[in-house]
gemmi code that builds the backbone of each chain (N, CA, C; Angstrom):
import gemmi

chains = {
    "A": [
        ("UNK", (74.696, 121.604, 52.388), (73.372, 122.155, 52.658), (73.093, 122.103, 54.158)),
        ("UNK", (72.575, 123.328, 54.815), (72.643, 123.286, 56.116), (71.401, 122.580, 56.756)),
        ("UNK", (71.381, 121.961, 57.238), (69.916, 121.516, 58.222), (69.993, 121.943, 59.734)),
        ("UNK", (69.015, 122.261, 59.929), (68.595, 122.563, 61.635), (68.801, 121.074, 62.172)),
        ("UNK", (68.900, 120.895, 63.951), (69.482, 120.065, 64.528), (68.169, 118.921, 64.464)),
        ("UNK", (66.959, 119.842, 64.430), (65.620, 118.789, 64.214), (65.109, 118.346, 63.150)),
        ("UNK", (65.822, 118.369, 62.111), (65.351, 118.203, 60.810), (66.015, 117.028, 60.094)),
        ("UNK", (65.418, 116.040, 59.487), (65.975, 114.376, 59.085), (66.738, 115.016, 58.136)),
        ("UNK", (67.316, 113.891, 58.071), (68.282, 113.832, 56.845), (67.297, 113.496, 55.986)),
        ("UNK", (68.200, 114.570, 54.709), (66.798, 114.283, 53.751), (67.326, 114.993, 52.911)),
        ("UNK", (67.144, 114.274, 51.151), (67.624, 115.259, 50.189), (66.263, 116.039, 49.586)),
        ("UNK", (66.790, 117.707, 49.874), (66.067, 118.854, 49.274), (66.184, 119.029, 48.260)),
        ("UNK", (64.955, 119.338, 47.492), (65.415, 120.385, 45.867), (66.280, 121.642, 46.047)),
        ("UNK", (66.255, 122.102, 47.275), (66.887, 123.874, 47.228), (67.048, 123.900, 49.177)),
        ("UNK", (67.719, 125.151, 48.776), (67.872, 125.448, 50.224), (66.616, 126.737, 50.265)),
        ("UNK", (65.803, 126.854, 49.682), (64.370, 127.462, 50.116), (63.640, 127.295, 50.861)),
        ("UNK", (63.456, 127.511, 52.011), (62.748, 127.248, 53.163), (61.016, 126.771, 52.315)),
        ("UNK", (60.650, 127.243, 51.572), (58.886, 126.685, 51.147), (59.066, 125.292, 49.815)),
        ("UNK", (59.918, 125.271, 49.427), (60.604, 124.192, 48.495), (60.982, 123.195, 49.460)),
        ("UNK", (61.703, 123.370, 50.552), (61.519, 121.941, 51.739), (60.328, 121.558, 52.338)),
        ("UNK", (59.501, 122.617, 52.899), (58.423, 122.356, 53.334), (57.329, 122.181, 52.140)),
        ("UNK", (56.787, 121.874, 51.179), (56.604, 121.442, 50.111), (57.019, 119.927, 49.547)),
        ("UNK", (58.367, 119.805, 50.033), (58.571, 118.853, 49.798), (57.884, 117.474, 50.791)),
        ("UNK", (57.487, 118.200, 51.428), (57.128, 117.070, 52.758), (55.588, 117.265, 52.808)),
        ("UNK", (55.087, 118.281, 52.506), (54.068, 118.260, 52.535), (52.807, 118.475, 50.967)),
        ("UNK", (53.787, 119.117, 49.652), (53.292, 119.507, 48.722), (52.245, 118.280, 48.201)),
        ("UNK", (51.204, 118.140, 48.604), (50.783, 116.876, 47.659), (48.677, 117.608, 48.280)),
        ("UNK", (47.636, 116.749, 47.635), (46.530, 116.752, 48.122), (46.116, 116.510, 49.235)),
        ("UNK", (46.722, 115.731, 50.116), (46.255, 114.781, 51.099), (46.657, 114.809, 52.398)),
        ("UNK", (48.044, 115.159, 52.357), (49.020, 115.253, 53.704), (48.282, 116.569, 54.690)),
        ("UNK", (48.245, 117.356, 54.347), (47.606, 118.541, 55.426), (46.267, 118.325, 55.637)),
        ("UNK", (45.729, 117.254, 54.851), (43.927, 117.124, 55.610), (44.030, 115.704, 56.504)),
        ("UNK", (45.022, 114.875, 56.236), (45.334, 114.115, 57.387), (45.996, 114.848, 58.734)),
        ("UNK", (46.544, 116.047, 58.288), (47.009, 116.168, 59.383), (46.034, 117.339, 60.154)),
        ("UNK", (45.000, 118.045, 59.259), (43.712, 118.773, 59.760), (42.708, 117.368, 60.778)),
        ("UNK", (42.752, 116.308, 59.651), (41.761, 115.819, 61.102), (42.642, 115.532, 62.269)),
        ("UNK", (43.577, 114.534, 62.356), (44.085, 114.642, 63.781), (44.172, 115.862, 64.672)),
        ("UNK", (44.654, 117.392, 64.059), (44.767, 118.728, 64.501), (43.183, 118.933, 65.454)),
        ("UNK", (41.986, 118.705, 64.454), (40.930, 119.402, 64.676), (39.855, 118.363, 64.532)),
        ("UNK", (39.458, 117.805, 64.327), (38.437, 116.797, 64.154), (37.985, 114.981, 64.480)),
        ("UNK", (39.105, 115.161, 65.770), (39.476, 113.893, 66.560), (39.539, 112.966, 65.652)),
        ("UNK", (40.149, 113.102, 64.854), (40.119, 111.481, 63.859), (41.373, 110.697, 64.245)),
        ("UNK", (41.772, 109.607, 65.063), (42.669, 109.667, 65.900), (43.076, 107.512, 65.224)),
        ("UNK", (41.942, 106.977, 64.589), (42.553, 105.671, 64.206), (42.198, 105.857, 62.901)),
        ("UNK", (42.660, 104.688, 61.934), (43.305, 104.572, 60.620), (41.601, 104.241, 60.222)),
        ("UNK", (40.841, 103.925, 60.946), (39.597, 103.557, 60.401), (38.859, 105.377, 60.329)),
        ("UNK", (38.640, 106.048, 61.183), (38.481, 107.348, 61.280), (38.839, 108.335, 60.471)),
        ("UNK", (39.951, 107.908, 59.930), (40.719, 108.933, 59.102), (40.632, 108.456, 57.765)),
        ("UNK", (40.118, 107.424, 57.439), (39.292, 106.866, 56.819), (38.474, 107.194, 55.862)),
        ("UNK", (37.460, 107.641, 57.132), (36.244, 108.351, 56.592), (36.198, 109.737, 57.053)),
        ("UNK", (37.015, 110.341, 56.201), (37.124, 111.863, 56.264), (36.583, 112.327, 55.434)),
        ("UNK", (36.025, 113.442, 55.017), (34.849, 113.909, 53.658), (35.263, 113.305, 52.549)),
        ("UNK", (36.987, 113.637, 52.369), (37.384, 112.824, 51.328), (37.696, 112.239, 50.780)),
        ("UNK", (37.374, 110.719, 51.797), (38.067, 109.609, 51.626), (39.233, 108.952, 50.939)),
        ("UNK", (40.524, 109.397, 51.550), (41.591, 108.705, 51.181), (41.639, 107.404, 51.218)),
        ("UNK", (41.926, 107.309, 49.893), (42.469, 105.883, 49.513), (43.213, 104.498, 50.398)),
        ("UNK", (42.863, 103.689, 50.777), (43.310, 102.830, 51.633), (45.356, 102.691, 51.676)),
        ("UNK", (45.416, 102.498, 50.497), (46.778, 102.549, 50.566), (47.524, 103.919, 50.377)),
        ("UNK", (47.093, 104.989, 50.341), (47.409, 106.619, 49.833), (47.590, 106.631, 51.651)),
        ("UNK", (46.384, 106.356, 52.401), (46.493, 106.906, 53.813), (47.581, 106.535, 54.972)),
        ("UNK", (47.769, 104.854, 53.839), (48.529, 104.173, 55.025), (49.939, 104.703, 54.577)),
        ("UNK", (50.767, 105.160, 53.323), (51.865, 105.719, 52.933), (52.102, 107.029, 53.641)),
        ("UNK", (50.846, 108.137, 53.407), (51.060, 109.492, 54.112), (51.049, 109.460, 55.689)),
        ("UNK", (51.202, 108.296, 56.492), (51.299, 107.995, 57.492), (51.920, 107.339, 58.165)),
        ("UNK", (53.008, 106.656, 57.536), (53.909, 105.989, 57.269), (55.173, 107.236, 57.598)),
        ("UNK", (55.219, 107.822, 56.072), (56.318, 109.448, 55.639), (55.454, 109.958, 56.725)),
        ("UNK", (54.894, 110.381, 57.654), (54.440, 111.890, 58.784), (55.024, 111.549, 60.109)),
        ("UNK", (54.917, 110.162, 59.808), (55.705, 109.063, 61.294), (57.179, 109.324, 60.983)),
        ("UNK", (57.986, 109.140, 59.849), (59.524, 109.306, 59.936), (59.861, 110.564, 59.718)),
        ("UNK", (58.897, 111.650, 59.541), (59.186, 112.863, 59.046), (59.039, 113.474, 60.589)),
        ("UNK", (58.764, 112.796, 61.951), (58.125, 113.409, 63.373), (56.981, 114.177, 63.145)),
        ("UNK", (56.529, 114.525, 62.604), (54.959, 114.847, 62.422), (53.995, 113.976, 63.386)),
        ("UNK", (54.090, 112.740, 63.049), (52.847, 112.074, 63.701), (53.181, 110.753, 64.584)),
        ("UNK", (53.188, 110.793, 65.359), (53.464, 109.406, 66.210), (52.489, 108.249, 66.373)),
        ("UNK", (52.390, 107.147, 67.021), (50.907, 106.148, 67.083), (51.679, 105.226, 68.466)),
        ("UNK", (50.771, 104.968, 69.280), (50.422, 103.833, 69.877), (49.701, 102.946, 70.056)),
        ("UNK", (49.958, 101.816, 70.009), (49.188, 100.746, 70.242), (47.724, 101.087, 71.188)),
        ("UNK", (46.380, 100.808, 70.581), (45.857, 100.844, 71.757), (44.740, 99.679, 71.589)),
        ("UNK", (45.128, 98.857, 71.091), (44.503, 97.292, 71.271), (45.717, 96.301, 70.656)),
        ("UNK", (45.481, 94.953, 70.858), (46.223, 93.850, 70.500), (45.497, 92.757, 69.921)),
        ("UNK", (45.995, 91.758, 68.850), (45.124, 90.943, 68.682), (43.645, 91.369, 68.042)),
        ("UNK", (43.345, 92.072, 66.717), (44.771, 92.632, 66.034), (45.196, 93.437, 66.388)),
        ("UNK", (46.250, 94.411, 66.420), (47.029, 95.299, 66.699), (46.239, 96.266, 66.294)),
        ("UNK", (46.222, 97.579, 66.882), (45.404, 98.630, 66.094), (46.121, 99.965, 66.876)),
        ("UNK", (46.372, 100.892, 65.957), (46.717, 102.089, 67.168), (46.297, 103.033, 66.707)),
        ("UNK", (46.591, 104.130, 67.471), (46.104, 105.455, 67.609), (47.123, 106.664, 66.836)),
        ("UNK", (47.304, 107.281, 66.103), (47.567, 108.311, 65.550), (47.534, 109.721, 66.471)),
        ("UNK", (48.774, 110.254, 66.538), (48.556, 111.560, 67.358), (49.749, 112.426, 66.821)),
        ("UNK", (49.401, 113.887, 66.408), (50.302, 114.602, 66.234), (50.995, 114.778, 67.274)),
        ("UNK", (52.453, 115.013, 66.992), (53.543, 115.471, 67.864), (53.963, 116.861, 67.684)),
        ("UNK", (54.341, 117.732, 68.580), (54.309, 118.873, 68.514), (55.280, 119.818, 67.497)),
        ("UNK", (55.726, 119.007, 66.302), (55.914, 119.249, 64.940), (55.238, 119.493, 64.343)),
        ("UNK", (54.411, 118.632, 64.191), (52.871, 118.489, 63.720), (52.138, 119.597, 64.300)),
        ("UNK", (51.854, 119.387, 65.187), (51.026, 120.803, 66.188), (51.531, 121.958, 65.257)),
        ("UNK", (53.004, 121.877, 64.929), (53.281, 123.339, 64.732), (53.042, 123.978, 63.087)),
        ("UNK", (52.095, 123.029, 62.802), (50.971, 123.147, 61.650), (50.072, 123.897, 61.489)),
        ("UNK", (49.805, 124.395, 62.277), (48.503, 124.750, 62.665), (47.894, 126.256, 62.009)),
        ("UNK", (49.038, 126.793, 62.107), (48.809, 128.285, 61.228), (48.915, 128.223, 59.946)),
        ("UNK", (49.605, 127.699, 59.547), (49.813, 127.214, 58.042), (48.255, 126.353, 57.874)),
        ("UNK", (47.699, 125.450, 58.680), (45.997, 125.140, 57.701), (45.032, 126.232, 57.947)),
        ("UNK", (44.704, 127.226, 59.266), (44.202, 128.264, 59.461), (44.503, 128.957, 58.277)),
        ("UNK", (45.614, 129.108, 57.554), (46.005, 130.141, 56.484), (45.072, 129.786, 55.480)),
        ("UNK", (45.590, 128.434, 55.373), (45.033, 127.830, 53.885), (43.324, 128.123, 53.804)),
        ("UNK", (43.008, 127.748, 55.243), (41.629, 126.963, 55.023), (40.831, 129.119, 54.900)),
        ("UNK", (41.472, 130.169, 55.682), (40.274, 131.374, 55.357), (41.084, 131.549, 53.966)),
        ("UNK", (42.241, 130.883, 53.051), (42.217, 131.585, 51.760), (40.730, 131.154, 51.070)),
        ("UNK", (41.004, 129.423, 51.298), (40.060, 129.046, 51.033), (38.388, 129.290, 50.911)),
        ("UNK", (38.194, 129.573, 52.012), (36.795, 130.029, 52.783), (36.455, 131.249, 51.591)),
        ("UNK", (37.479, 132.341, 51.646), (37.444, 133.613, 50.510), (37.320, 133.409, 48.892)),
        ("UNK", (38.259, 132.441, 48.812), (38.515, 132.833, 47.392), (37.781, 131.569, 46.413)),
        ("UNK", (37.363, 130.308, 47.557), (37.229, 129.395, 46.756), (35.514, 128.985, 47.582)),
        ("UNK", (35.398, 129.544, 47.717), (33.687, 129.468, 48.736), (33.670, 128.258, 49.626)),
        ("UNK", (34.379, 127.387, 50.048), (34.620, 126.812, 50.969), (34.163, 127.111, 52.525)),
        ("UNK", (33.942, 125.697, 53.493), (33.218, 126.528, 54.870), (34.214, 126.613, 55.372)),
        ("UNK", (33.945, 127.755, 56.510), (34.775, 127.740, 57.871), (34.553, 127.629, 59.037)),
        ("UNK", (36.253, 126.705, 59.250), (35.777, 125.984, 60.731), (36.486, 127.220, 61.996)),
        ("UNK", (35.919, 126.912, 63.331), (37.232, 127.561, 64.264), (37.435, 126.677, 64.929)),
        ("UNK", (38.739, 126.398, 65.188), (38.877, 125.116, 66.180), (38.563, 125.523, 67.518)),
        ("UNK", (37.688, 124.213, 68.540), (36.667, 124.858, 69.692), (36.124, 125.834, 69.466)),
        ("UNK", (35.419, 126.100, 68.440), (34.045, 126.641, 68.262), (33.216, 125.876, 67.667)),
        ("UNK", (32.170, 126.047, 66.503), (31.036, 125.308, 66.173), (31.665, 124.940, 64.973)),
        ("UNK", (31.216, 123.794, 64.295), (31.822, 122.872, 63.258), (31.402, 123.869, 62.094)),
        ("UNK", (31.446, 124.180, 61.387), (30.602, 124.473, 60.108), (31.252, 123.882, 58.537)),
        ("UNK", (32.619, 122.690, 59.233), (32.979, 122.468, 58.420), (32.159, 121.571, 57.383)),
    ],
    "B": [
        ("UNK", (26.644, 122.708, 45.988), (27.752, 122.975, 46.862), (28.170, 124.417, 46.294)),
        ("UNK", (27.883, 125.247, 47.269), (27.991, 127.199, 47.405), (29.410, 127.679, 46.850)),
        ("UNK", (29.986, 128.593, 46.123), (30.735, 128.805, 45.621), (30.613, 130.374, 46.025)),
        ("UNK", (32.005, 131.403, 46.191), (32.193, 132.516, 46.684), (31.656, 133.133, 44.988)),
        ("UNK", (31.577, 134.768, 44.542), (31.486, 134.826, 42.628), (32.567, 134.930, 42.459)),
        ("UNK", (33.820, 135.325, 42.973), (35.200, 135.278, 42.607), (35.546, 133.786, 42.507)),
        ("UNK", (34.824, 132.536, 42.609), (35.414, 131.404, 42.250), (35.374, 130.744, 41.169)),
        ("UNK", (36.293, 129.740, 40.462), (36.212, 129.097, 39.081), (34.965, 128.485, 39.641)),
        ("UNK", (34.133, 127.853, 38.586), (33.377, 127.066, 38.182), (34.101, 125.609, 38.391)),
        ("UNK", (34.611, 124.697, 39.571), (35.225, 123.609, 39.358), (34.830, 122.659, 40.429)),
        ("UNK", (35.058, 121.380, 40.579), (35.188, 120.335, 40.828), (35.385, 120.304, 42.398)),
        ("UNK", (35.393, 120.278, 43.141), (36.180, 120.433, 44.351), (35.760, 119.123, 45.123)),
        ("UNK", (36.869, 118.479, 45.727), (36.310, 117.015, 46.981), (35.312, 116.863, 48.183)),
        ("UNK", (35.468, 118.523, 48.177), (34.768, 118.482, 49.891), (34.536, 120.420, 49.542)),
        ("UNK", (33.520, 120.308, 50.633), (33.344, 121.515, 51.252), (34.503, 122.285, 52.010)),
        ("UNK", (35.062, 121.489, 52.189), (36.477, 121.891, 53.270), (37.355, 123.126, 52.611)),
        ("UNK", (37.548, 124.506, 53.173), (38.217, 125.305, 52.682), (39.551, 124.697, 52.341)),
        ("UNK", (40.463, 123.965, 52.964), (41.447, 123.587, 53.024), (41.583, 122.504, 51.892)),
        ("UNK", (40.450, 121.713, 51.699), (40.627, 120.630, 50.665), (40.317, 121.609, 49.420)),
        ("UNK", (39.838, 122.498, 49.131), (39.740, 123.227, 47.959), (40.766, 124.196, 47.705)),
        ("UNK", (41.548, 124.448, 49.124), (43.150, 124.926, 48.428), (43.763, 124.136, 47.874)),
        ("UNK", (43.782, 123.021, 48.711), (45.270, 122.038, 48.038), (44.650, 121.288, 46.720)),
        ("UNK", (43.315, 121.459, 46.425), (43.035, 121.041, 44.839), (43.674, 122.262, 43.807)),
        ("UNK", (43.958, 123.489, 44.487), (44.381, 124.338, 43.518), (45.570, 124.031, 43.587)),
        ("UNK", (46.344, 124.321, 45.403), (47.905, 124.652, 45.109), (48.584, 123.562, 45.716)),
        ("UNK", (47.823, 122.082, 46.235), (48.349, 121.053, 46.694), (49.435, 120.202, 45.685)),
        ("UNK", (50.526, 120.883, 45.188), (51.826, 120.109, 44.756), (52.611, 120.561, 45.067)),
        ("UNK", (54.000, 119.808, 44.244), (55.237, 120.510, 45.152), (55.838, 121.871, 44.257)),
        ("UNK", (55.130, 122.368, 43.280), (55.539, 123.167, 42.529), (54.353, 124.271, 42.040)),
        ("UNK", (53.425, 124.365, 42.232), (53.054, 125.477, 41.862), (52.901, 126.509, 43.106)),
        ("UNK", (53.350, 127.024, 44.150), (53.873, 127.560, 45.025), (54.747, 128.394, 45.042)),
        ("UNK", (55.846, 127.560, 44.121), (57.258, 127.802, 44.071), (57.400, 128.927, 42.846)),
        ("UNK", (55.844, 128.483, 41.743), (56.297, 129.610, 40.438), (55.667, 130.727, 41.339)),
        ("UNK", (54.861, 130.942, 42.123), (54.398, 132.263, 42.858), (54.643, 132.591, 43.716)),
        ("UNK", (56.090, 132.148, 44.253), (56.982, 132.948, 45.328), (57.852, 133.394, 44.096)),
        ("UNK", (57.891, 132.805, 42.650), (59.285, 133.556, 41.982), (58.501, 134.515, 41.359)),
        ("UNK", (57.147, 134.565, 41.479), (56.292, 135.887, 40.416), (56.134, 137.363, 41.842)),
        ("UNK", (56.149, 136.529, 43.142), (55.699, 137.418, 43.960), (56.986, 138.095, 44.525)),
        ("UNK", (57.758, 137.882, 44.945), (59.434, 137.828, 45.414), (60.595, 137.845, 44.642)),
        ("UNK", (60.532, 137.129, 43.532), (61.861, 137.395, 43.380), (61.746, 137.917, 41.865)),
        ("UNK", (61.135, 138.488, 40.886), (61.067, 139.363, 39.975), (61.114, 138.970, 38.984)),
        ("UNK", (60.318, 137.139, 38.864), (60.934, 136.252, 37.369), (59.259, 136.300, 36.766)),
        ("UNK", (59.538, 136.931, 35.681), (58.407, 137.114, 34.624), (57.986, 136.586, 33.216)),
        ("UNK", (59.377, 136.550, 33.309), (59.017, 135.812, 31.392), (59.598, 133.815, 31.907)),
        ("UNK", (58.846, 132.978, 31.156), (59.340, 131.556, 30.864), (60.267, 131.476, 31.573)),
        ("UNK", (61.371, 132.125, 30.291), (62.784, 131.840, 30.941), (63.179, 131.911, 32.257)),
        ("UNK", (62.771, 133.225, 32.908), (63.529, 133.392, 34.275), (62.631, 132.480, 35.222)),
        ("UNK", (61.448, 132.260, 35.244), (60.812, 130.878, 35.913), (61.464, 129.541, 35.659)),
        ("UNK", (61.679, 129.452, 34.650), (62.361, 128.065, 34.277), (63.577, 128.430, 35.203)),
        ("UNK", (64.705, 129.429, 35.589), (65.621, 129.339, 35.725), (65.798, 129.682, 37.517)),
        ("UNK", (64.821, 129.183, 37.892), (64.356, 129.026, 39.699), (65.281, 127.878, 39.911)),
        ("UNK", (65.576, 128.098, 41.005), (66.790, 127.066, 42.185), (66.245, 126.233, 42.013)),
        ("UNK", (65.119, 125.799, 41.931), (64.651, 124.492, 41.562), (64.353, 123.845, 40.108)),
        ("UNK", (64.454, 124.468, 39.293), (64.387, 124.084, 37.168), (63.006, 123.121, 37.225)),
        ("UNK", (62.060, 124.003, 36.924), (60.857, 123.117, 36.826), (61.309, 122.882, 35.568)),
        ("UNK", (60.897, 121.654, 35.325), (60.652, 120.958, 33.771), (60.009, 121.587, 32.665)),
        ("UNK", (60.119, 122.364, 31.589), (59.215, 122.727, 30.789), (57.741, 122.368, 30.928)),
        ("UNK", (57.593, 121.250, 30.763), (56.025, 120.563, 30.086), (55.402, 121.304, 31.969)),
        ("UNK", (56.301, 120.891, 32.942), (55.632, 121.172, 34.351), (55.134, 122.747, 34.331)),
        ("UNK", (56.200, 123.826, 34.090), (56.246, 124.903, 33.939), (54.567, 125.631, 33.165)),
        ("UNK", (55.012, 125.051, 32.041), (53.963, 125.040, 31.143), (52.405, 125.513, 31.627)),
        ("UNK", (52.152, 123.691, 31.958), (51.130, 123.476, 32.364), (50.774, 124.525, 33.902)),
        ("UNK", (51.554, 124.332, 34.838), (51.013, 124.914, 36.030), (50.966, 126.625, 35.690)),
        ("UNK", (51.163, 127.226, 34.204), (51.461, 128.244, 34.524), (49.556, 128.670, 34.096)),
        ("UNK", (49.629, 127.611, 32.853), (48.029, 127.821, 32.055), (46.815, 127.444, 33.216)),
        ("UNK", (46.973, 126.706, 34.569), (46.391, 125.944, 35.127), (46.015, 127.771, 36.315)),
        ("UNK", (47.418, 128.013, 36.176), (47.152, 129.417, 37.463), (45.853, 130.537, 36.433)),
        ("UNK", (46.396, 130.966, 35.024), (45.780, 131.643, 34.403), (44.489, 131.139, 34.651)),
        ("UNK", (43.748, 130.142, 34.318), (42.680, 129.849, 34.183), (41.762, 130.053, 35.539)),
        ("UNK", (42.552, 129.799, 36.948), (41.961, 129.880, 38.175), (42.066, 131.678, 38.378)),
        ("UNK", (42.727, 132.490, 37.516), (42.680, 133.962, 38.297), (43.800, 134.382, 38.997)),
        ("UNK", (44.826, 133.661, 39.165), (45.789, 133.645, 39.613), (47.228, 134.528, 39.371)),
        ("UNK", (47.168, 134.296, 37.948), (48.398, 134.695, 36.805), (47.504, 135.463, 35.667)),
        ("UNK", (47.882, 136.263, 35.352), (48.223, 136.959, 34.154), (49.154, 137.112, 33.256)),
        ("UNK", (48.814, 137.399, 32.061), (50.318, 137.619, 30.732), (49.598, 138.261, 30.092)),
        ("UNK", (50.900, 139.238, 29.580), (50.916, 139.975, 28.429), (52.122, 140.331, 27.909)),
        ("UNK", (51.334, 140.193, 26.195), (52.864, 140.426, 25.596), (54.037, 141.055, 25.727)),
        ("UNK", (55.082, 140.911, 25.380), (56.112, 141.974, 25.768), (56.909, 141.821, 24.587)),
        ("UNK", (56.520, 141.523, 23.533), (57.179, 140.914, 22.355), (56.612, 140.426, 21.270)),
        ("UNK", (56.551, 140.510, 19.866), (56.079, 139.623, 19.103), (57.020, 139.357, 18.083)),
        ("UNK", (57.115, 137.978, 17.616), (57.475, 137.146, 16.765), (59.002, 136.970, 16.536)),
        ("UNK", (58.900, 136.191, 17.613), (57.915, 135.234, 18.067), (57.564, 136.102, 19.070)),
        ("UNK", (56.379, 135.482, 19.841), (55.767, 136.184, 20.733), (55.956, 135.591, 22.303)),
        ("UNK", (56.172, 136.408, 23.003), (56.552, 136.267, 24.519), (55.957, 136.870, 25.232)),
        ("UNK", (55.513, 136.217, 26.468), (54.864, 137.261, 27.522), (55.395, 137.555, 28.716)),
        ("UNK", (54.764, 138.131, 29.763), (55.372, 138.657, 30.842), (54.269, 138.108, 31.662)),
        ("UNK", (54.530, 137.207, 32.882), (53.606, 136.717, 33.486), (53.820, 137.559, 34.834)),
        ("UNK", (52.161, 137.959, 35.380), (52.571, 138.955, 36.669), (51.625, 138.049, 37.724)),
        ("UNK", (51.333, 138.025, 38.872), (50.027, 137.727, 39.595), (48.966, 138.584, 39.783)),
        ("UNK", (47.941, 138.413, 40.014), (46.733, 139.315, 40.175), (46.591, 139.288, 41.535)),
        ("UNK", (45.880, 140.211, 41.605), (45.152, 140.373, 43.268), (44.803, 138.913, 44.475)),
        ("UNK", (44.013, 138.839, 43.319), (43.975, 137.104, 43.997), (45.256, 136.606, 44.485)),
        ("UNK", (45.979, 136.362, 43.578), (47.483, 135.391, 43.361), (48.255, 136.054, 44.539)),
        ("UNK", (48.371, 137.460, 44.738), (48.897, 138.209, 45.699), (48.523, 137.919, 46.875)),
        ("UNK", (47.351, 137.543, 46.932), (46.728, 137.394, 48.105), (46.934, 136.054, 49.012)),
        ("UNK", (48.219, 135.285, 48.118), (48.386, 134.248, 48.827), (50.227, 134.204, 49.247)),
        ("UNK", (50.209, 136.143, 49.800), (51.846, 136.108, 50.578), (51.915, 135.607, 51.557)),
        ("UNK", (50.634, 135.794, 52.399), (50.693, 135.028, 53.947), (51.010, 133.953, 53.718)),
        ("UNK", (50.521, 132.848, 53.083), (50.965, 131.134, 53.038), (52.227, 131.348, 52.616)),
        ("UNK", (52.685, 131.772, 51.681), (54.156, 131.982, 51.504), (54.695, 131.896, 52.445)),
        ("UNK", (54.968, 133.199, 53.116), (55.351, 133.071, 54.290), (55.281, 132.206, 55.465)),
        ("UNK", (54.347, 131.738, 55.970), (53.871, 131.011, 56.490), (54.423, 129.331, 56.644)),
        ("UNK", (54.761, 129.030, 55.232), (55.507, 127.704, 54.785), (56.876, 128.179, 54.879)),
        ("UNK", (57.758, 129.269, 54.543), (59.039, 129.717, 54.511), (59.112, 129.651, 56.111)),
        ("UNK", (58.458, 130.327, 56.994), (59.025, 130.622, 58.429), (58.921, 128.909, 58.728)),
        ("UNK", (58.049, 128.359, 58.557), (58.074, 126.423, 59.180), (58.907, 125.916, 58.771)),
        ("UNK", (59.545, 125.822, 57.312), (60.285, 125.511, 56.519), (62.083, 125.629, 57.593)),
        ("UNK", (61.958, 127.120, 57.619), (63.667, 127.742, 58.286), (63.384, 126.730, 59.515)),
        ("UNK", (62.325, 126.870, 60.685), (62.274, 126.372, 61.491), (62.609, 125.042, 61.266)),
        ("UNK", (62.141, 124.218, 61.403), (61.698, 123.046, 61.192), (62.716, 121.871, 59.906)),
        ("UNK", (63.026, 122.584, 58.488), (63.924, 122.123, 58.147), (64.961, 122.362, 57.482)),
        ("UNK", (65.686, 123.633, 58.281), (67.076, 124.508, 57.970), (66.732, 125.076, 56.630)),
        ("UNK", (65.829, 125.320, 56.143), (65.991, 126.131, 55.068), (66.106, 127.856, 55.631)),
        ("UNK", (66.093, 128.509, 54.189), (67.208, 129.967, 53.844), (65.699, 130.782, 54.161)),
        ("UNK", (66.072, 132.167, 54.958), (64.391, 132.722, 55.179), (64.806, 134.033, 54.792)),
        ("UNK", (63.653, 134.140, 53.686), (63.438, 135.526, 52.916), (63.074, 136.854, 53.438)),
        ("UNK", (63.545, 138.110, 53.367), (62.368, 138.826, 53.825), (62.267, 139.690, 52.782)),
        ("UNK", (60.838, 138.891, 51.925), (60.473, 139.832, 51.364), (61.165, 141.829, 51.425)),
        ("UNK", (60.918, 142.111, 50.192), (61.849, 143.769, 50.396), (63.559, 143.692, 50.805)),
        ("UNK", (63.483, 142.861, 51.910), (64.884, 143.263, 52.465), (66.166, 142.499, 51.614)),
        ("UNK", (66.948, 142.038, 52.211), (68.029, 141.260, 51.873), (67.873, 140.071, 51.600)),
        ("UNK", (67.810, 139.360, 50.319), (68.073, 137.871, 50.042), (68.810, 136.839, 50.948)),
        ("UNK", (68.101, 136.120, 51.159), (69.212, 135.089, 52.285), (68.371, 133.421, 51.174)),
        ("UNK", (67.857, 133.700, 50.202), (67.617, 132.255, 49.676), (68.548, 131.460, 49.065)),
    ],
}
model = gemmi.Model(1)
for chain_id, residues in chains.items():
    chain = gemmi.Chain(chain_id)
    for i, (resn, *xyz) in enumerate(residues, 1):
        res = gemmi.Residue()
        res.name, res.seqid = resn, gemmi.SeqId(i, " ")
        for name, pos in zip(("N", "CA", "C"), xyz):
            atom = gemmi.Atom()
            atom.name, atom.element = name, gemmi.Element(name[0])
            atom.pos, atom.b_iso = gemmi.Position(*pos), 0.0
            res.add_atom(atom)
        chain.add_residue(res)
    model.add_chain(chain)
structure = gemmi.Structure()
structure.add_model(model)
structure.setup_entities()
């Protein structure tokens, strides 16, 4: 099975390009963690937290965990004692971005949902 | 909480366009039966069941009654007795080639998967 030079080792269901990406991302939760860091400065584990739809304490710390070894999402330290860091997409992640724009005007259309524009006015 | 009239009557986490997609299509498999209803020409059970990836019956099943009910999928007979149908997508359901795509082009990118072009030549 072929993989690109940037892509983990990792066993796929298929060599289908939306069946891999699915695989990494197919679930409830993973693309609105990765909408707030994208768009809604939610940048520590307490923040992301309290996102409209509050993920689960241990659901958030797993999908963040897999986004960190998957290069999606990186973190640094930005206190000590206790340790606490910061969450930031990496430009993997970044390259998300059309794919939630997609989702979110299907959304907006078909499922009456608000819409946001990123740097424009919230209406999320 | 405002609903478009083309929307089910349902449940949703958030206002968030995006959190009310992935309550519809947030798994790793119902995606996959509507790239094989939209692309690749599988209509009855069988030829869905028989996707590069073999959804499980009971999975199959369910996500197929779960699309019908949202507007998604359609069936009609093509057979009786026993009786079989022919599952097609609707307008709606169609209306979600862009994300298709969208996950297929990130997918090739990002993690060596096979990229379709719709109409043209199979490369899945």
């Amino acid at each position: 099975m072929a993989h690109s030079p940037n892509s983990n080792a990792q066993d796929f269901r298929s060599a289908c390009s939306i069946a891999r990406t699915l695989d990494l991302l197919g679930d409830k939760w993973t693309l609105l963690i990765i909408r707030d860091l994208m768009w809604h400065g939610k940048h520590t584990f307490q923040q992301l937290q309290e996102s409209a739809e509050g993920p689960p304490t241990n659901l958030l710390s797993g999908r963040l965990k897999k986004l960190m070894e998957q290069g999606l999402v990186k973190r640094e330290p930005y206190q000590e004692r206790p340790v606490r860091y910061r969450y930031e997409l990496t430009d993997k992640g970044r390259s998300l971005e059309g794919i939630l724009k997609d989702l979110m005007v299907w959304g907006h259309e078909h499922l009456g949902g608000g819409f946001y524009e990123p740097g424009g006015s919230k209406t999320l």
